[in-house]
mmCIF file of the C-alpha atoms, coordinates in Angstrom:
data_MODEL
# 
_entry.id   MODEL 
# 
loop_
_atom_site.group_PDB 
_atom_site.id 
_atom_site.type_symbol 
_atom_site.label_atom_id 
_atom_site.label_alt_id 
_atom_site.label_comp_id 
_atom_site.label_asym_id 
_atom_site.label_entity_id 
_atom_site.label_seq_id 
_atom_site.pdbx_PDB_ins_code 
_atom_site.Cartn_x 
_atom_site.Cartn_y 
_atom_site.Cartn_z 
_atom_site.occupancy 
_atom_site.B_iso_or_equiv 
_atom_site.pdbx_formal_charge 
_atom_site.auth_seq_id 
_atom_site.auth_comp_id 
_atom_site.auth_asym_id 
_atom_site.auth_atom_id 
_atom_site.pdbx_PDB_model_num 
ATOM 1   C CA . UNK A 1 1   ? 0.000   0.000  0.000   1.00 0.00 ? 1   UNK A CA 1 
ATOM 2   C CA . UNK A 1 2   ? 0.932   3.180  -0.873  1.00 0.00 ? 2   UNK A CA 1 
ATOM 3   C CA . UNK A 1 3   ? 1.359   6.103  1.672   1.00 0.00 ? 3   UNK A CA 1 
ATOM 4   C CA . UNK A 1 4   ? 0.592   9.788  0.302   1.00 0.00 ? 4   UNK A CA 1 
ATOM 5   C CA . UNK A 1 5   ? 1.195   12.287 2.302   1.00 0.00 ? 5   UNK A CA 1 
ATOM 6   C CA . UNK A 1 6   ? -0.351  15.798 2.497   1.00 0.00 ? 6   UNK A CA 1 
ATOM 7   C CA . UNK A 1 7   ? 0.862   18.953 2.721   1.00 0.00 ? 7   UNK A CA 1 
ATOM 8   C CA . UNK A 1 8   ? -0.273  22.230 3.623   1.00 0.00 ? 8   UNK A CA 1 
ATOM 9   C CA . UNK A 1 9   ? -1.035  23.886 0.201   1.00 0.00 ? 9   UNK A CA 1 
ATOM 10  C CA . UNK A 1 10  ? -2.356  20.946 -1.220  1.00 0.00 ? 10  UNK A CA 1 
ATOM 11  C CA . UNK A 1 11  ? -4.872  20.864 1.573   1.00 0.00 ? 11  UNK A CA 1 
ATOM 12  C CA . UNK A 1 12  ? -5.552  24.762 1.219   1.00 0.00 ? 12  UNK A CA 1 
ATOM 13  C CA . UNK A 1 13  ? -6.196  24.025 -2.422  1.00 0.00 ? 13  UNK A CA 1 
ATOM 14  C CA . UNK A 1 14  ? -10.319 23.342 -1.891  1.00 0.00 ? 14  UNK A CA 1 
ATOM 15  C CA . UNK A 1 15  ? -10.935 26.676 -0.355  1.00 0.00 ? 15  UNK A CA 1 
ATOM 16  C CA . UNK A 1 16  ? -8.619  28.721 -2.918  1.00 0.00 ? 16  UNK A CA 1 
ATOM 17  C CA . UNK A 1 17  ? -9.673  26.973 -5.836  1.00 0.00 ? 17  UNK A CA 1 
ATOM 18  C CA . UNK A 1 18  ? -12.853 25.096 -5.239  1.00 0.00 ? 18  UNK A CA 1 
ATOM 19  C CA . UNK A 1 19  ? -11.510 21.851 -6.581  1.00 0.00 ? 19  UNK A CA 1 
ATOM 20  C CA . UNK A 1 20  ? -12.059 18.481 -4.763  1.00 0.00 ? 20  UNK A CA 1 
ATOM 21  C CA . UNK A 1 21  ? -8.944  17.234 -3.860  1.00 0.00 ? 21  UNK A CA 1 
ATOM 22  C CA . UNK A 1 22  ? -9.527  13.952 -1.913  1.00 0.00 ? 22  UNK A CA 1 
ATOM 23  C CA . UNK A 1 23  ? -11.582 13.004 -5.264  1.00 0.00 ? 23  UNK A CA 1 
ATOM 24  C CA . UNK A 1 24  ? -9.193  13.905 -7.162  1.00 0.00 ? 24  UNK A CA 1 
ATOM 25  C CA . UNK A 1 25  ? -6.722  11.467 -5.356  1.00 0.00 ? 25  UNK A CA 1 
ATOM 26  C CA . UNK A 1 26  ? -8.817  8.963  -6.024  1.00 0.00 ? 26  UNK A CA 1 
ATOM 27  C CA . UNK A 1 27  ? -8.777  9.140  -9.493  1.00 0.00 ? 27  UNK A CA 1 
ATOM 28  C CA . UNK A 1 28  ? -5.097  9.794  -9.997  1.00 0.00 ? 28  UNK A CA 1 
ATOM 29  C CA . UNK A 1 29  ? -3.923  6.890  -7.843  1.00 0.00 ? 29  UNK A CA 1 
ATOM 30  C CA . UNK A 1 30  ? -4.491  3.795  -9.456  1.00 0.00 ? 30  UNK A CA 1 
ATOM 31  C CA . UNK A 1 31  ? -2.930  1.659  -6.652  1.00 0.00 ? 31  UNK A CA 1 
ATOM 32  C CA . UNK A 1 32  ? -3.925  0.970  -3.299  1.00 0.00 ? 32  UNK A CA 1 
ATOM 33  C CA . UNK A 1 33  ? -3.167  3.774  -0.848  1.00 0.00 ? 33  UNK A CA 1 
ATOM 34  C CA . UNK A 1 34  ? -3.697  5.505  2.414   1.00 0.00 ? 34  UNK A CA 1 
ATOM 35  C CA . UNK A 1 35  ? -4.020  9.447  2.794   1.00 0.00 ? 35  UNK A CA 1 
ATOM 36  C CA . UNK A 1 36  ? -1.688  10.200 5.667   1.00 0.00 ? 36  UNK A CA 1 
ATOM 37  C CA . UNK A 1 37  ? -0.387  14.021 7.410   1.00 0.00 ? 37  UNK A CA 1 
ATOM 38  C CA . UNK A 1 38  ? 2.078   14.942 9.364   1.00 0.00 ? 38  UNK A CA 1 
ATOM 39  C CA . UNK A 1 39  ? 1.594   16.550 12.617  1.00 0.00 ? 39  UNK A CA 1 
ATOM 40  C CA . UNK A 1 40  ? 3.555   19.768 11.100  1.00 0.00 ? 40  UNK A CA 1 
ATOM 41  C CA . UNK A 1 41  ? 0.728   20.371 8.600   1.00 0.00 ? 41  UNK A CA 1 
ATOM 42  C CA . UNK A 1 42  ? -2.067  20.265 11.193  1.00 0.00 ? 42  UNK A CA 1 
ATOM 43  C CA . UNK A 1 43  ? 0.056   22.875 12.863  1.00 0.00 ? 43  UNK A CA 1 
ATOM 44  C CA . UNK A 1 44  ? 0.404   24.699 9.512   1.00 0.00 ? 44  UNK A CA 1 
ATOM 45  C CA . UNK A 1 45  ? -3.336  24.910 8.976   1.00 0.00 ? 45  UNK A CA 1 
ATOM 46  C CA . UNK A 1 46  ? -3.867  25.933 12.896  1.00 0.00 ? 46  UNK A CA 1 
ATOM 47  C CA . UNK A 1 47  ? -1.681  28.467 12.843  1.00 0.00 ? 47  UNK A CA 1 
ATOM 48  C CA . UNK A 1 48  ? -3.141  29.795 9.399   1.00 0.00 ? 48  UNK A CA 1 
ATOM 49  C CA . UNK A 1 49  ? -6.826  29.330 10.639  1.00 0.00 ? 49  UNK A CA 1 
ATOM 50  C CA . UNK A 1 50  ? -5.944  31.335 13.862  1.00 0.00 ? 50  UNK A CA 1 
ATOM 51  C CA . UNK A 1 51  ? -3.757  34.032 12.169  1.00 0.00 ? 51  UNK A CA 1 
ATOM 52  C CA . UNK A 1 52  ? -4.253  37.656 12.073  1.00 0.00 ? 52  UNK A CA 1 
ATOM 53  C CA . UNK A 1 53  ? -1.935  38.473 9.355   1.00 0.00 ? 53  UNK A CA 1 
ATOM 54  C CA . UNK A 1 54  ? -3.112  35.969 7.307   1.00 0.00 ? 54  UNK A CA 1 
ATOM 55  C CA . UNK A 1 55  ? -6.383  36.992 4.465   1.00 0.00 ? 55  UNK A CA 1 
ATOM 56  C CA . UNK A 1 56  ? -9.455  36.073 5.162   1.00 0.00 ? 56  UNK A CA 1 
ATOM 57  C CA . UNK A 1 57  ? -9.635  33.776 2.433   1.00 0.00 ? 57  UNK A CA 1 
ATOM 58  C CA . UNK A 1 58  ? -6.812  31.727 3.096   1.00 0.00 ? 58  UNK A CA 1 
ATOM 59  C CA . UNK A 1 59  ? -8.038  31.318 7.177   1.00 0.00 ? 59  UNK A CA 1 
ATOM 60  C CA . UNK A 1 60  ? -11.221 30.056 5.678   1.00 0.00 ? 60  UNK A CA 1 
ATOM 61  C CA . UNK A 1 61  ? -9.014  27.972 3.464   1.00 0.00 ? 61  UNK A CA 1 
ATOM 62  C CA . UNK A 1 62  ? -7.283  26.490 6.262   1.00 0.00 ? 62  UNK A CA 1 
ATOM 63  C CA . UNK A 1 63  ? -10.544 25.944 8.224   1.00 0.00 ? 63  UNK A CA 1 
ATOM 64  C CA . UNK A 1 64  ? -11.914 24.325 5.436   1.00 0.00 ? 64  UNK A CA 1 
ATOM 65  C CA . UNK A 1 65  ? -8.410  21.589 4.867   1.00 0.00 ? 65  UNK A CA 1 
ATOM 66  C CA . UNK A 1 66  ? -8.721  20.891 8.766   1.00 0.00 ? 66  UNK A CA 1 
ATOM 67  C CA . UNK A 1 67  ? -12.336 19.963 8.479   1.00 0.00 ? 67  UNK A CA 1 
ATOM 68  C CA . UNK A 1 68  ? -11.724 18.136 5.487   1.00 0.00 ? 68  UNK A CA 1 
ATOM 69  C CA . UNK A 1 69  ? -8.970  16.065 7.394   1.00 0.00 ? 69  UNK A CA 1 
ATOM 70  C CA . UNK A 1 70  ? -11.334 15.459 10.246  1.00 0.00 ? 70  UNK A CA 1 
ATOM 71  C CA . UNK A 1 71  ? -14.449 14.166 7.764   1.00 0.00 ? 71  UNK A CA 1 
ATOM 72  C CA . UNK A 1 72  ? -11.683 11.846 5.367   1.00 0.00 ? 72  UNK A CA 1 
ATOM 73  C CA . UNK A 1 73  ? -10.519 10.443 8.955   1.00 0.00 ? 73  UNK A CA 1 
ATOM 74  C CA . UNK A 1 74  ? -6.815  10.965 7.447   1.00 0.00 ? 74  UNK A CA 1 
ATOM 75  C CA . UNK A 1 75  ? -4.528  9.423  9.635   1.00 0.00 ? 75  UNK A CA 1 
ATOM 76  C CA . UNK A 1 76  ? -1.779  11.836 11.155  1.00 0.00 ? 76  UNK A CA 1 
ATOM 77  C CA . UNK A 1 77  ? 1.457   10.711 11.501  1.00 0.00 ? 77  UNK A CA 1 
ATOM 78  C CA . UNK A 1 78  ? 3.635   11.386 14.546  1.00 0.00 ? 78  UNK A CA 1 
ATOM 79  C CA . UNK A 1 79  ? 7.125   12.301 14.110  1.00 0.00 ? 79  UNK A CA 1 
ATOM 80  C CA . UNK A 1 80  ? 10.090  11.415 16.720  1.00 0.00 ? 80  UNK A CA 1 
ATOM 81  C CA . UNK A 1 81  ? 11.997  15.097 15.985  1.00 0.00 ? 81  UNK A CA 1 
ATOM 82  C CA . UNK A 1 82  ? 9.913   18.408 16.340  1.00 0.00 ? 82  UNK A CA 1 
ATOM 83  C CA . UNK A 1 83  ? 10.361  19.831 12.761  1.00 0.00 ? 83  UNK A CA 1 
ATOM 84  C CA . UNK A 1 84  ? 9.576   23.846 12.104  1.00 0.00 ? 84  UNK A CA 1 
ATOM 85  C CA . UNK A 1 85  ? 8.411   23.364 8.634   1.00 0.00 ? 85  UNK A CA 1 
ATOM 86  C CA . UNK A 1 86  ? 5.776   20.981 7.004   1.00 0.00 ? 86  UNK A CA 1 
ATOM 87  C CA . UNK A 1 87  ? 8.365   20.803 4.307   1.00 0.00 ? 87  UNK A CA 1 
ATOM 88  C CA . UNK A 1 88  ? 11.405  19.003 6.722   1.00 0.00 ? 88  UNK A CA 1 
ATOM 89  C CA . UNK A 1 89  ? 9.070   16.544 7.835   1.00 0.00 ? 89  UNK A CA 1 
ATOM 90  C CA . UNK A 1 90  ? 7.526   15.651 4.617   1.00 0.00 ? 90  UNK A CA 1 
ATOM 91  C CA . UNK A 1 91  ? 11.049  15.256 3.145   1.00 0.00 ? 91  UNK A CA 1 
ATOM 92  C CA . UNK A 1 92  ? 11.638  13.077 6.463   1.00 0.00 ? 92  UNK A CA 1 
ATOM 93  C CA . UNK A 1 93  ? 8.862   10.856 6.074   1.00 0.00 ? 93  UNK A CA 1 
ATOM 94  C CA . UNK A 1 94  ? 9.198   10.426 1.931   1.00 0.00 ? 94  UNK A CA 1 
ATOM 95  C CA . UNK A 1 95  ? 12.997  9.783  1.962   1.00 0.00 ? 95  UNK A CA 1 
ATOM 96  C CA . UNK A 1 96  ? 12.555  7.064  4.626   1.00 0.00 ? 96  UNK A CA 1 
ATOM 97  C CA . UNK A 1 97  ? 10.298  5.400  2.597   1.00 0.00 ? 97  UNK A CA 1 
ATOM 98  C CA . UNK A 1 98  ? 10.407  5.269  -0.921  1.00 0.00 ? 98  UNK A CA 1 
ATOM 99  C CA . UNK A 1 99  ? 7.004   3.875  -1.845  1.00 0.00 ? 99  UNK A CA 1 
ATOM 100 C CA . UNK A 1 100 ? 5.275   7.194  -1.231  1.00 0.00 ? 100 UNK A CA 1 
ATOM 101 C CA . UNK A 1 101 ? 3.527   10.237 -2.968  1.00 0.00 ? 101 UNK A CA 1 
ATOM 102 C CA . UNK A 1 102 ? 3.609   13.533 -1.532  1.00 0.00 ? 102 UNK A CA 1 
ATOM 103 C CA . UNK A 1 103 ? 0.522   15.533 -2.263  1.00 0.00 ? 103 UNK A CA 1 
ATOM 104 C CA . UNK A 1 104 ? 1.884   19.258 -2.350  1.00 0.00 ? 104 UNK A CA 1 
ATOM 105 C CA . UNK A 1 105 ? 1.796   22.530 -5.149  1.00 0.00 ? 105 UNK A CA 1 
ATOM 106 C CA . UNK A 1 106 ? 5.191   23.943 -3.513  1.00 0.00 ? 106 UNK A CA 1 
ATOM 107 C CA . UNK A 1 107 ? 7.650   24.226 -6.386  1.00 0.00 ? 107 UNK A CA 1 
ATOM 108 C CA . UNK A 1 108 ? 10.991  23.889 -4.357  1.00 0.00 ? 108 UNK A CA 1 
ATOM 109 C CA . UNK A 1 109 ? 9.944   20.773 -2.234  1.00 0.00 ? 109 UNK A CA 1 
ATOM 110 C CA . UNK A 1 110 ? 8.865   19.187 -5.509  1.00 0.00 ? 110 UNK A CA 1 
ATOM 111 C CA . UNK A 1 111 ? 12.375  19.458 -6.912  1.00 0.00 ? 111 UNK A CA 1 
ATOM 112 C CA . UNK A 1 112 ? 13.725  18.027 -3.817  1.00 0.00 ? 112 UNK A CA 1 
ATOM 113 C CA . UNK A 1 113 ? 11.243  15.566 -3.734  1.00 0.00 ? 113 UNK A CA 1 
ATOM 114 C CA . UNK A 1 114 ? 12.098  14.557 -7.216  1.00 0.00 ? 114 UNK A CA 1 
ATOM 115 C CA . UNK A 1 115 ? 15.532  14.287 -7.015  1.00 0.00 ? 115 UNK A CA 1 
ATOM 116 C CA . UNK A 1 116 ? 15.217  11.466 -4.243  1.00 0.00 ? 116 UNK A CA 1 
ATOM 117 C CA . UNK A 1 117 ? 13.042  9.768  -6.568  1.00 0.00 ? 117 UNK A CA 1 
ATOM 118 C CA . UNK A 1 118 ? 9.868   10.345 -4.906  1.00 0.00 ? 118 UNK A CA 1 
ATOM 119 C CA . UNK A 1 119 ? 6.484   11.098 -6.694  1.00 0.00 ? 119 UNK A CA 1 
ATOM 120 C CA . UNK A 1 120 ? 4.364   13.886 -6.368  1.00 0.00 ? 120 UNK A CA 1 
ATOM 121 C CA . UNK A 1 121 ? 0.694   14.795 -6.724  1.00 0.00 ? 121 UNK A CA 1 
ATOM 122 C CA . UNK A 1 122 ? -0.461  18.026 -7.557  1.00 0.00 ? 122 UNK A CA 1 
ATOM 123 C CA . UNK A 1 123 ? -3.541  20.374 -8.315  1.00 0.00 ? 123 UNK A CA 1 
ATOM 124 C CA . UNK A 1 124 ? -3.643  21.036 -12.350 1.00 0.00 ? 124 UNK A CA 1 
ATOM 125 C CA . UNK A 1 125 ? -4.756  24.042 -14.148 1.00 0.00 ? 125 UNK A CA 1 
ATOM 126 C CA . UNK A 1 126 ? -6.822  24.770 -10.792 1.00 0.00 ? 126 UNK A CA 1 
ATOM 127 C CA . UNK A 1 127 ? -9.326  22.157 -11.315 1.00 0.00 ? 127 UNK A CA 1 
ATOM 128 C CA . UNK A 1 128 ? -7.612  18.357 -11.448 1.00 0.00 ? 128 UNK A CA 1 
ATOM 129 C CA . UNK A 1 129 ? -5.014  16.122 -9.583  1.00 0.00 ? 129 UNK A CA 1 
ATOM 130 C CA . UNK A 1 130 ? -2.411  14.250 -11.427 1.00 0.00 ? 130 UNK A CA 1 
ATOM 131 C CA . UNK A 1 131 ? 0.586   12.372 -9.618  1.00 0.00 ? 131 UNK A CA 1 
ATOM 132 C CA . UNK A 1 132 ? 3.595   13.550 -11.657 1.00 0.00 ? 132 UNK A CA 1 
# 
């Protein structure tokens, strides 16, 4: 079984874009998987939900990706080091496993993620998710 993980953006994604990513997982991945986060995200989308520099939009986006989590019962994964970014612990979790996809429309941790030969999903043209 497949693991693919989540990251912030991607899960911000349905309240910026109105596009139905969890769906859209489904039809990309043509192999057995489970949706997984790390605890770094859910502290992402807190901190975004709760933040007053933040737009209005993208709290309600945030809201709208924790809710999400909570209906999908996605699993959250617990990590042994306390990482500052969603990014180090999704780079963490995908390097020590290689049979995983990483979920994410961040441009920099999709080259890294690439060049240790992981896959990654993303949100198309605003309206459809392909694993690339």
């Amino acid at each position: 079984m497949v693991l693919v993980l989540l990251d912030t953006n991607f899960l911000l994604a349905p309240g910026q874009f109105k596009v139905d990513v969890f769906a859209g997982l489904e039809r990309a991945c043509e192999f057995s998987h489970e949706l997984a986060v790390p605890e770094a995200v859910i502290a992402e989308l807190s901190a975004l939900a709760a933040g007053e520099k933040v737009s209005l939009k993208d709290r309600r986006a945030a809201r709208l990706g924790l809710q999400l989590l909570k209906a999908r019962d996605v699993r959250v994964l617990k990590t042994r080091k306390v990482f500052k970014s969603a990014d180090k612990a999704l780079l963490e979790l995908a390097s020590a496993d290689k049979d995983v996809v990483v979920a994410t429309q961040d441009r920099e941790l999709k080259r890294r993620l690439k060049s240790i030969g992981v896959r990654v999903a993303l949100v198309r043209q605003k309206r459809y998710v392909m694993i690339d």
